[in-house]
C-alpha positions in Angstrom: 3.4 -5.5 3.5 2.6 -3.2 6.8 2.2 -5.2 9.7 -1.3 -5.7 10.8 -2.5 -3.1 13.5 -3.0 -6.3 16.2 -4.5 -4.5 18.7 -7.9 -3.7 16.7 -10.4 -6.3 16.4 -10.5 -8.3 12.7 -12.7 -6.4 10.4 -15.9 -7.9 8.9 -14.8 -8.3 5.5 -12.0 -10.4 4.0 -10.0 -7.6 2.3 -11.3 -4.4 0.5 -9.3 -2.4 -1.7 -9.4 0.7 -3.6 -7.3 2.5 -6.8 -5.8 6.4 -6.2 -3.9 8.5 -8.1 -0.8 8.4 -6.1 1.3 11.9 -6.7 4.0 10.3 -5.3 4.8 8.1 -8.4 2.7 10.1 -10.7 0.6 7.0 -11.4 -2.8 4.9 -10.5 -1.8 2.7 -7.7 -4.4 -0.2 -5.8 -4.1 -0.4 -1.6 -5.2 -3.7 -0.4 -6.3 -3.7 3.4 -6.9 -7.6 4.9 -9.1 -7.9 7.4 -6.3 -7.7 9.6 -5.6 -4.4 8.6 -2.4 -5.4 7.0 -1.9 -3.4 4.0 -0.4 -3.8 0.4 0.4 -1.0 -2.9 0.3 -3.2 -5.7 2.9 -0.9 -7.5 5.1 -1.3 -4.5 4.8 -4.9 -5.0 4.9 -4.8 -8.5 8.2 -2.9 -9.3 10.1 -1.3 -6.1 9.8 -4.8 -4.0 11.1 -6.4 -7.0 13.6 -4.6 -7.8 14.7 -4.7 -4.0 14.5 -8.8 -3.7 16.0 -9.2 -7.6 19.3 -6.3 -8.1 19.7 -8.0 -12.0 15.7 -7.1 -13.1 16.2 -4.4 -15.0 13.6 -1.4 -15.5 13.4 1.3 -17.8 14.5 5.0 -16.6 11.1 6.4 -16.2 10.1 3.7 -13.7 13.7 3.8 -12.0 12.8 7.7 -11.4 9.5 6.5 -9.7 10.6 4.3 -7.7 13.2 6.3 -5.8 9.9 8.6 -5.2 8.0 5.4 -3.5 7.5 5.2 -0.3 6.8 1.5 0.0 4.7 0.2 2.5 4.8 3.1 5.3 3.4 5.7 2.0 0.4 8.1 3.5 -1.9 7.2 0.9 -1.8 3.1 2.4 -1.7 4.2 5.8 -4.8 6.8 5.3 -6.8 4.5 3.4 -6.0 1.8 6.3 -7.2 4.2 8.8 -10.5 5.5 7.1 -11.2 2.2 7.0 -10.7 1.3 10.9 -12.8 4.5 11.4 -15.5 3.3 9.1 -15.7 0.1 11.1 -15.5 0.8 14.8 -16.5 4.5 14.6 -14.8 7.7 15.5 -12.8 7.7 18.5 
């Protein structure tokens, strides 16, 4: 999980998220944002975290090839989504 941007003001909402077509892993990936702004990638979460936190899990080669393609939790499409959303909120600055 990206650490929440402190600085900014909670949002109004509880957490929001949204489903891309990340060309990064050549699959449909969901970004959670809390109201925090902390942020989440649900395929992050779902295979590359794992397979960081438990070395015996075993996946097949396809999904071993995307993960080394993953960015985790610093990947442009969280971020950007995380940041059209802060703009949505408080406004352009």
């Amino acid at each position: 999980m990206v650490k929440a941007k402190t600085e900014l003001k909670p949002a109004k909402w509880q957490i929001t998220a949204t489903t891309i077509r990340c060309e990064l892993v050549d699959d449909f990936v969901t970004i959670m944002v809390n109201k925090d702004w902390s942020t989440k990638c649900a395929w992050y979460n779902r295979y590359k975290q794992k397979a960081l936190e438990d070395k015996k899990h075993k996946f097949d080669k396809k999904i071993m090839l995307k993960m080394e393609k993953c960015n985790g939790p610093e990947c442009s499409y969280v971020t950007g989504y995380r940041d059209k959303l802060i703009k949505e909120e408080f406004g352009e600055k």
